[in-house]
C-alpha positions in Angstrom: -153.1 -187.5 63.1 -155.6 -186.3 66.0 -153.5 -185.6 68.8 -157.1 -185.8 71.1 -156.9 -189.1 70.0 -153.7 -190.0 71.8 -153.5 -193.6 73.6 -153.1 -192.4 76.9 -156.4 -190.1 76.3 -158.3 -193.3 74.5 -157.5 -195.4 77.8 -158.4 -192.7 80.8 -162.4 -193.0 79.4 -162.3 -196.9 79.6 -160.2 -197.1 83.2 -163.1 -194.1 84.1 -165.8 -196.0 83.2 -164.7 -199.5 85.3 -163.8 -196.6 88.3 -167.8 -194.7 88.0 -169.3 -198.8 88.2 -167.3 -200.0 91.2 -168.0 -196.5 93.2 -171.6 -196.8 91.9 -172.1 -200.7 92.9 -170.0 -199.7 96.2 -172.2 -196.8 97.2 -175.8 -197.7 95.7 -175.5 -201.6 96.7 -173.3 -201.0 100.1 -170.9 -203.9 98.2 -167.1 -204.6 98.9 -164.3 -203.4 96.7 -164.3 -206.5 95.3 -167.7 -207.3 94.6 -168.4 -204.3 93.3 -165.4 -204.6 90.7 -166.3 -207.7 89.4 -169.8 -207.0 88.7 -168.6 -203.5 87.0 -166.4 -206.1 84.7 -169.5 -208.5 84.2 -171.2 -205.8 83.3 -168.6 -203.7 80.8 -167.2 -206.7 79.3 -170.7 -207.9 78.6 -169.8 -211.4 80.1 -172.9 -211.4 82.5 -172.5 -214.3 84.2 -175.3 -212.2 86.9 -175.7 -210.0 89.4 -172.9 -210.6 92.3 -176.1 -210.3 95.1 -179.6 -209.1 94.1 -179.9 -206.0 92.8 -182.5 -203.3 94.5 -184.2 -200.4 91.9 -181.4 -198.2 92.0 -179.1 -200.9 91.4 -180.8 -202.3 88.1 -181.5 -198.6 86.8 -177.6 -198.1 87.7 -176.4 -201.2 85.8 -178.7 -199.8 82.7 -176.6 -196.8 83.1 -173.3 -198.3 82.9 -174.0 -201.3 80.4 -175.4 -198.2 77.6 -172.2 -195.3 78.5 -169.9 -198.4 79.5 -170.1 -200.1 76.2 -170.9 -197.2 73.8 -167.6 -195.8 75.4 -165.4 -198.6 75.2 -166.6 -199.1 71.7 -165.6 -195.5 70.5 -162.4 -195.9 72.7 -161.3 -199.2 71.2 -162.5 -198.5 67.7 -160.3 -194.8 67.5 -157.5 -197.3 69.5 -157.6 -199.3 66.0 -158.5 -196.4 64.1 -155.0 -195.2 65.5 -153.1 -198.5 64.4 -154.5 -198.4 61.1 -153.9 -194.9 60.1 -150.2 -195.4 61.4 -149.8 -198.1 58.8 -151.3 -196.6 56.2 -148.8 -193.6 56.9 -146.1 -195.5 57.0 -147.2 -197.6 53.8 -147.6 -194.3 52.4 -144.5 -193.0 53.1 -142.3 -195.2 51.9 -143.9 -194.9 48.6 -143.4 -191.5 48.3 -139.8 -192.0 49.3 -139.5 -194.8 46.7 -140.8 -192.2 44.1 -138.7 -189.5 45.6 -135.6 -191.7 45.0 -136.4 -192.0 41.3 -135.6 -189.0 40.6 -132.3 -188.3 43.2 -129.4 -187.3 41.6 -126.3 -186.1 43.1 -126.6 -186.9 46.3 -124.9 -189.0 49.1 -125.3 -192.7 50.0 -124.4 -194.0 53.4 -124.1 -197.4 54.1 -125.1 -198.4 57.4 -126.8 -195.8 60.2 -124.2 -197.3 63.5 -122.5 -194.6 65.7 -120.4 -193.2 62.9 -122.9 -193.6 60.2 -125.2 -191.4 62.6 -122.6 -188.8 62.5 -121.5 -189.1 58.6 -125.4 -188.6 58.0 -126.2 -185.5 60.1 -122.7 -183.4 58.7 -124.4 -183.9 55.1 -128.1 -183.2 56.4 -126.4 -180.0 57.9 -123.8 -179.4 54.5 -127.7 -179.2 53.2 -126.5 -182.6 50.9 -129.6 -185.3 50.3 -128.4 -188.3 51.7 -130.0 -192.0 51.2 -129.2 -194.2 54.1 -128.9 -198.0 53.7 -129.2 -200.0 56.6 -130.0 -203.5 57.4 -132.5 -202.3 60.3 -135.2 -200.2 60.1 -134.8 -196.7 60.8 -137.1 -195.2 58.3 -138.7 -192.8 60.6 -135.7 -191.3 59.9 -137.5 -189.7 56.8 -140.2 -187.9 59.5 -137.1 -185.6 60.9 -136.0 -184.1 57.5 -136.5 -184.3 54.0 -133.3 -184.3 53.2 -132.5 -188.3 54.9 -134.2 -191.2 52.8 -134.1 -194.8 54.5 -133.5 -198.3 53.2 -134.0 -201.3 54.7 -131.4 -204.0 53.3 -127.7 -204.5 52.9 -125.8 -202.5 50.9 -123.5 -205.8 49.5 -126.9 -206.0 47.3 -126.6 -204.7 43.7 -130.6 -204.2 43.9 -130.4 -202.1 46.9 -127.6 -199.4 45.7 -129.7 -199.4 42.0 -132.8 -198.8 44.5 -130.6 -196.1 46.8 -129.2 -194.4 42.9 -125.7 -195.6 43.4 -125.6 -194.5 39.3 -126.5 -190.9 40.2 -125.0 -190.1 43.4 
């Protein structure tokens, strides 16, 4: 994934953008704080309930300004924002089925059966005794499977005959 695409770098453009229109209102249209902030979120939002007080020249050629950037940049900010959501899903969808695939295949490895404090501590000696180890947990920890190849991640309890088939219990 596009680290320029971060959250916190998605957000600064948007928070920039409501920032440029109530400086611009404030300065161009001598306006209060206030005034001038809620006309730049009329205006942004695309609400447009009108102008706060009339606008002179400068202040309708401003407003132009910041309704074109203002809403072509919230709409690339928002839209890689959801781009950013998607693509994480689609990993993580992605993922799992290559660690389903992957466990197909395991043989002669080590299943743990739940990831608490000592479960934690069972799994890194075998990661580190350079053992493949299948974890079975009833919560979710399979980002586990992003730190090393060698831990796989199931969700469920392993009391379930399906779940230790799904983990290899035949072949580890």
């Amino acid at each position: 994934m596009d680290n320029s695409n971060s959250l916190p770098k998605l957000i600064v453009p948007i928070v920039g953008m409501f920032a440029f229109g109530t400086l611009g209102y404030m300065l161009l249209e001598d306006w209060s704080l206030l005034d001038s902030l809620y006309m730049t979120v009329t205006t942004l939002t695309t609400v447009g309930y009108g102008e706060v007080k009339p606008l002179d020249t400068a202040g309708k050629i401003f407003t132009c300004i910041l309704i074109l950037s203002g809403v072509g940049t919230a709409t690339y900010c928002f839209s890689r924002i959801i781009a950013l959501v998607v693509e994480g899903e689609i990993a993580k969808k992605r993922l799992k089925k290559r660690m389903e695939k992957d466990l197909l295949g395991l043989k002669d490895h080590v299943i743990v059966c739940g990831y608490g404090r000592l479960g934690q501590i069972v799994t890194k000696e075998i990661v580190e005794a350079k053992q493949k180890v299948v974890v079975i947990d009833t919560h979710d920890h399979s980002h586990l499977s992003l730190n090393t190849t060698n831990i796989m991640f199931i969700q469920g309890s392993a009391y379930d005959d399906d779940i230790l088939k799904r983990a290899g219990v035949e072949h580890a």
